[in-house]
Residue frames as a rotation matrix with the C-alpha (Angstrom) as fourth column:
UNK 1
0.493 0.733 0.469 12.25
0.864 -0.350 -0.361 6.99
-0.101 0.584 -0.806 -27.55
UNK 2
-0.670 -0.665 0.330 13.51
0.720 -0.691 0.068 9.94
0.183 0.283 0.942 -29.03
UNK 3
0.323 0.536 -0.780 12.14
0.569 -0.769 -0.293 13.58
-0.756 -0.349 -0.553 -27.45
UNK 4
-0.653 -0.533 0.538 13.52
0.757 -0.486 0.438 15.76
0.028 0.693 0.721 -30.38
UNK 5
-0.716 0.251 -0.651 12.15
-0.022 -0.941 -0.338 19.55
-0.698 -0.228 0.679 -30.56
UNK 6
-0.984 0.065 -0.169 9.51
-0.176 -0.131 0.976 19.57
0.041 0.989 0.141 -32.93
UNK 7
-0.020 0.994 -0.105 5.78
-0.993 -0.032 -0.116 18.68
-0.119 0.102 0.988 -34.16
UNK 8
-0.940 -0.228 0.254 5.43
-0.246 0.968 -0.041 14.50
-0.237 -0.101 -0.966 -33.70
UNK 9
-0.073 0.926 -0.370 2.47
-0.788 0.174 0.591 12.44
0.612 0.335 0.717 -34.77
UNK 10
-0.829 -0.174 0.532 1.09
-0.555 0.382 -0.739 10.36
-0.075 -0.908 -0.413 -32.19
UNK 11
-0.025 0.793 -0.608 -1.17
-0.444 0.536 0.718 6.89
0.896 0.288 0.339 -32.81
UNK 12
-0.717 0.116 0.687 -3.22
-0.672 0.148 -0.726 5.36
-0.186 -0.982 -0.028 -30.32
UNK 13
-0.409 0.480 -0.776 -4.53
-0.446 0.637 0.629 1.93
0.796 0.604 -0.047 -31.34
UNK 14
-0.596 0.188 0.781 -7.00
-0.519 0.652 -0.553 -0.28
-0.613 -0.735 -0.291 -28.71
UNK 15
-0.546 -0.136 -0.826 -7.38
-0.573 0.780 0.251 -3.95
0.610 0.611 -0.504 -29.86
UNK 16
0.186 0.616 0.765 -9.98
-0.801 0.546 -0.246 -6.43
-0.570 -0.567 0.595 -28.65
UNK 17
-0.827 -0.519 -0.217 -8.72
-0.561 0.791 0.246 -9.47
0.044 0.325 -0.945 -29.85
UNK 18
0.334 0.939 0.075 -11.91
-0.765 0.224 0.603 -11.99
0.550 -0.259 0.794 -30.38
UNK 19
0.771 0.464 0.435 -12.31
-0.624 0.416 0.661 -14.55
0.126 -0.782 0.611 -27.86
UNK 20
0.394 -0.838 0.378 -8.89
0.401 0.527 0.749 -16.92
-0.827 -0.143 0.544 -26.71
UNK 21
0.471 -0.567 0.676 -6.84
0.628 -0.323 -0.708 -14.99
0.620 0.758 0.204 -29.72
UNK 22
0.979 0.102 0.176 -5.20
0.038 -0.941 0.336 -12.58
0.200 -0.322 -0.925 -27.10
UNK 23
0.524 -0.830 0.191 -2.00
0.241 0.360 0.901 -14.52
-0.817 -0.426 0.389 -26.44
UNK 24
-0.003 -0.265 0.964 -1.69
0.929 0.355 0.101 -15.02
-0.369 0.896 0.245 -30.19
UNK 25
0.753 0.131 0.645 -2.11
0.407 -0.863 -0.299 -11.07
0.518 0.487 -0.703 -30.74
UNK 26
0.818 -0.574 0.024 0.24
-0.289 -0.375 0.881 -10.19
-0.496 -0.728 -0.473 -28.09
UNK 27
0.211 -0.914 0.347 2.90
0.347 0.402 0.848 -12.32
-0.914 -0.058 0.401 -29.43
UNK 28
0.164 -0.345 0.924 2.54
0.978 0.178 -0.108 -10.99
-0.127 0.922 0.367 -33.41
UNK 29
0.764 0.427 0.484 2.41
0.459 -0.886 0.058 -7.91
0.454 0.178 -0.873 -32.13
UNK 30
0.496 -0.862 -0.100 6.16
0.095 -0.061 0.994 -8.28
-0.863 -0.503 0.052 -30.33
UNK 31
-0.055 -0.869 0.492 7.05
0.751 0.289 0.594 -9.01
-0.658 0.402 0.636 -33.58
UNK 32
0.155 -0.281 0.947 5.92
0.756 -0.583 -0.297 -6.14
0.636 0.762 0.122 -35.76
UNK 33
0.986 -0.026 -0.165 6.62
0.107 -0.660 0.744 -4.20
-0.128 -0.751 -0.648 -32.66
UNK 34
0.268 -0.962 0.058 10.18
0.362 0.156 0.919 -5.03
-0.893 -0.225 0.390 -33.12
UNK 35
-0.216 -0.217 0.952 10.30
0.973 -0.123 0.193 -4.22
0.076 0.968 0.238 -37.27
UNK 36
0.517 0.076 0.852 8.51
0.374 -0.916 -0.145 -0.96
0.770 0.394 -0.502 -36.88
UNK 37
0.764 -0.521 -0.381 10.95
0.036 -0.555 0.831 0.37
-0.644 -0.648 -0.406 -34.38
UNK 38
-0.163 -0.986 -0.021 13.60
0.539 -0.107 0.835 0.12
-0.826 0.125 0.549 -36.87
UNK 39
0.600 0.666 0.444 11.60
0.738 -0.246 -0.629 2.37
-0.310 0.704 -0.639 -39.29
UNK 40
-0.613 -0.709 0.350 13.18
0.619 -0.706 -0.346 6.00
0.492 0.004 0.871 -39.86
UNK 41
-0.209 0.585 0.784 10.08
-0.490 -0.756 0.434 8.00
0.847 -0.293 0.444 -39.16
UNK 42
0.424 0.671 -0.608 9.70
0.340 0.505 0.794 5.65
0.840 -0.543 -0.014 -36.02
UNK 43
-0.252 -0.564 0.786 10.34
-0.432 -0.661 -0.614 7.45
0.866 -0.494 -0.077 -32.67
UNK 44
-0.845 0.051 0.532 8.45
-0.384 0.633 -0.672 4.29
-0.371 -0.773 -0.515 -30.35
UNK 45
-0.069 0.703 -0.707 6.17
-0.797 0.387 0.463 1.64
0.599 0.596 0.534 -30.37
UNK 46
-0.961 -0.230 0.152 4.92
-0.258 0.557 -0.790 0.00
0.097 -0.798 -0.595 -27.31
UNK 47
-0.267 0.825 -0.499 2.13
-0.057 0.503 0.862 -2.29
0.962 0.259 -0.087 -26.71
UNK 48
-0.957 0.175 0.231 0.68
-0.191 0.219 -0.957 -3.12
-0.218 -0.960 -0.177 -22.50
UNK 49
-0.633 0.701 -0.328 -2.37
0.384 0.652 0.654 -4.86
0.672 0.288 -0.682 -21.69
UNK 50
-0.132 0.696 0.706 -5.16
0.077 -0.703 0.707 -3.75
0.988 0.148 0.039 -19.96
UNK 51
-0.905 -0.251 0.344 -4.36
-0.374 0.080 -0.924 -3.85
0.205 -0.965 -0.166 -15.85
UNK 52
-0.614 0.376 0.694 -8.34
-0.569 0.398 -0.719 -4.86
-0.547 -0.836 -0.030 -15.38
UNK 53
0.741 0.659 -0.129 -9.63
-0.326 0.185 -0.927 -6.07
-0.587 0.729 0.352 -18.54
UNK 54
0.049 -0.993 -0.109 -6.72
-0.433 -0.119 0.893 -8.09
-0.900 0.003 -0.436 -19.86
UNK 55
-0.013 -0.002 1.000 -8.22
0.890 0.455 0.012 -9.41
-0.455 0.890 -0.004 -23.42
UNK 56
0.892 0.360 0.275 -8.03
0.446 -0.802 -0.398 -5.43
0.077 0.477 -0.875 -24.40
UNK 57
0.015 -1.000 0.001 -4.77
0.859 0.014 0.512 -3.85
-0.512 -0.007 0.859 -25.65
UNK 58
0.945 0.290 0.148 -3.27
0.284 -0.510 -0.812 -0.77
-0.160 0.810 -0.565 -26.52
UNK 59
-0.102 -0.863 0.496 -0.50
0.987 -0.149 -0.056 0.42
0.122 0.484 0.867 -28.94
UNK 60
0.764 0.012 -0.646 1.27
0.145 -0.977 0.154 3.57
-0.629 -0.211 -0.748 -28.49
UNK 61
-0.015 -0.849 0.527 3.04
0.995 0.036 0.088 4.32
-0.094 0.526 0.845 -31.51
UNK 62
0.572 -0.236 -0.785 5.15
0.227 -0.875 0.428 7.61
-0.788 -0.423 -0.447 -32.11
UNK 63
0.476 0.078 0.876 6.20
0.859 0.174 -0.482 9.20
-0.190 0.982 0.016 -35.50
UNK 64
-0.652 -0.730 -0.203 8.16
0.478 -0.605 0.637 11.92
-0.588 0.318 0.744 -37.10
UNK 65
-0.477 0.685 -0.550 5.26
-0.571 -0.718 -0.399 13.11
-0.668 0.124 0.734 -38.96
UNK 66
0.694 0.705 0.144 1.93
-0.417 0.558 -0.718 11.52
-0.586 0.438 0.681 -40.70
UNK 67
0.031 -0.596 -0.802 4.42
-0.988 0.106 -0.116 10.95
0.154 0.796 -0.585 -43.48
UNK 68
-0.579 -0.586 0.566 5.87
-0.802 0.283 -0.527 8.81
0.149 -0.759 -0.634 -41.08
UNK 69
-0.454 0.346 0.821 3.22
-0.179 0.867 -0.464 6.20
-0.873 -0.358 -0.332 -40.13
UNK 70
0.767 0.608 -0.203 1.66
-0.500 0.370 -0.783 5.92
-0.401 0.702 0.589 -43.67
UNK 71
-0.225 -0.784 -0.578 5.46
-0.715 0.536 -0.449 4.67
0.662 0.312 -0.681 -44.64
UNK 72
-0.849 0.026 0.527 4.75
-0.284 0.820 -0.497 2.01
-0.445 -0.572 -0.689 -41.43
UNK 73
0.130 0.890 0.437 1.12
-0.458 0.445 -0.770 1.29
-0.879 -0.100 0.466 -42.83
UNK 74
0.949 0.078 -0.305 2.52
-0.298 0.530 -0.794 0.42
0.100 0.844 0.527 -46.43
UNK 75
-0.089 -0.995 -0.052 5.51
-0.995 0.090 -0.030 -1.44
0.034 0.050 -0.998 -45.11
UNK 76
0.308 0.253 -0.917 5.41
-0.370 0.920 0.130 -5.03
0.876 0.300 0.377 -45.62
UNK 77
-0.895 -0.389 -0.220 6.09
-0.021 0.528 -0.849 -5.72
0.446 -0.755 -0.480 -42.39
UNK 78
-0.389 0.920 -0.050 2.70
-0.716 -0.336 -0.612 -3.80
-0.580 -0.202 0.789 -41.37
UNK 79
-0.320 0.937 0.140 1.46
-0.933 -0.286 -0.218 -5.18
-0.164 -0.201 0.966 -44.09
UNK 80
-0.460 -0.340 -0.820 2.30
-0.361 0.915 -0.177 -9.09
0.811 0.215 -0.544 -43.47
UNK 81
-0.782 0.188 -0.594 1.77
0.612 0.411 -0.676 -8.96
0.117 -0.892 -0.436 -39.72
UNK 82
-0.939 0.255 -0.229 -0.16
0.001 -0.665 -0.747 -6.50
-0.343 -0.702 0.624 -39.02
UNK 83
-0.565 0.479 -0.672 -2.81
-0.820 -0.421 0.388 -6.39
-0.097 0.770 0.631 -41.80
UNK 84
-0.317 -0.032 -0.948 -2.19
-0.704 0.678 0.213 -9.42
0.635 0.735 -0.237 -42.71
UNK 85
-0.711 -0.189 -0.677 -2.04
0.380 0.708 -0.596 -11.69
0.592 -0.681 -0.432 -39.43
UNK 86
-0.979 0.075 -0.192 -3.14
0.151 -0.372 -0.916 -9.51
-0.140 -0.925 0.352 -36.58
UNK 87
-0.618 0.743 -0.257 -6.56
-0.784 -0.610 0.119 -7.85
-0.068 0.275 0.959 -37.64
UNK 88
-0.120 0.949 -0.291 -8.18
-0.640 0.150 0.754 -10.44
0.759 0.277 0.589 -38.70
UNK 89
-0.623 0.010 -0.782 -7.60
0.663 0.538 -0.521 -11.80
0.415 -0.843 -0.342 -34.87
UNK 90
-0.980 -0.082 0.179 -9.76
0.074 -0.996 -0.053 -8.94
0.182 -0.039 0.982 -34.17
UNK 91
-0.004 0.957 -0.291 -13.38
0.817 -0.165 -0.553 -8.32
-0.577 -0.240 -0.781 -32.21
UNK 92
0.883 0.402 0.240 -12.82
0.449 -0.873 -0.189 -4.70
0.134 0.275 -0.952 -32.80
UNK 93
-0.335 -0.942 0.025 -10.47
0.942 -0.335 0.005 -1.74
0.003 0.025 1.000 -32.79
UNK 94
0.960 0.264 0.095 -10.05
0.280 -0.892 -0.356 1.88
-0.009 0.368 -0.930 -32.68
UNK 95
-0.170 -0.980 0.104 -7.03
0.972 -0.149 0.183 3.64
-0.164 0.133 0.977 -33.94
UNK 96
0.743 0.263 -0.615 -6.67
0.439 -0.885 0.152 7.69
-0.504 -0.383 -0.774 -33.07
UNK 97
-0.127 -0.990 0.056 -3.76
0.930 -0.139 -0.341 9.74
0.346 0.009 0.938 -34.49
UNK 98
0.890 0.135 -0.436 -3.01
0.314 -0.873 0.372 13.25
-0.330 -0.468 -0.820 -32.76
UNK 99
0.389 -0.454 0.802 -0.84
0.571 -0.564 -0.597 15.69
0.723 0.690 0.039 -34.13
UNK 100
0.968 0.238 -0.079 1.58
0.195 -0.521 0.831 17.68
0.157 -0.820 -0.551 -31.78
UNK 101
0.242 -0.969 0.038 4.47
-0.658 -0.193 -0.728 19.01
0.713 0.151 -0.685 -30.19
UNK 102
0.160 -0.265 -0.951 6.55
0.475 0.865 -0.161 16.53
0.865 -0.426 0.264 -28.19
């Protein structure tokens, strides 16, 4: 991950996958894990399951600025896997973004 000086946008996504779909989210989620790291505005993008509650995931993704992740939300990778695939594996979700320095 890159620490550059500066103001960074920071998303925090937690996934409930619905019932036996957690393997199957985990694994499409290596893969657009792997595309949006090669973004430009992408500065990380890591996924970890819950330590006591392991059908509940969250994403820590890390941006160059809002710009930044609305160029990942209308990328066709986002939206193939992510949109497209992932979600509708989905009980529920929340997704946070926070504004800041790094």
């Amino acid at each position: 991950m890159n620490d550059t000086p500066g103001r960074h946008h920071l998303v925090l996504a937690e996934y409930l996958p619905e019932e036996g779909r957690t393997e199957e989210v985990l694994a499409l989620l290596a893969e657009l894990a792997e595309a949006s790291r090669a973004e430009p505005g992408n500065l990380g993008y890591r996924f970890h399951r819950d330590a006591e509650r392991p059908d509940r995931i969250l994403i820590v993704e890390h941006y160059t600025d809002a710009a930044a992740f609305q160029a990942h939300r209308d990328s066709e990778h986002f939206r193939r896997i992510g949109a497209g695939r992932i979600l509708p594996l989905l009980a529920d979700r929340t997704v946070t973004a926070y504004e800041g320095p790094v």
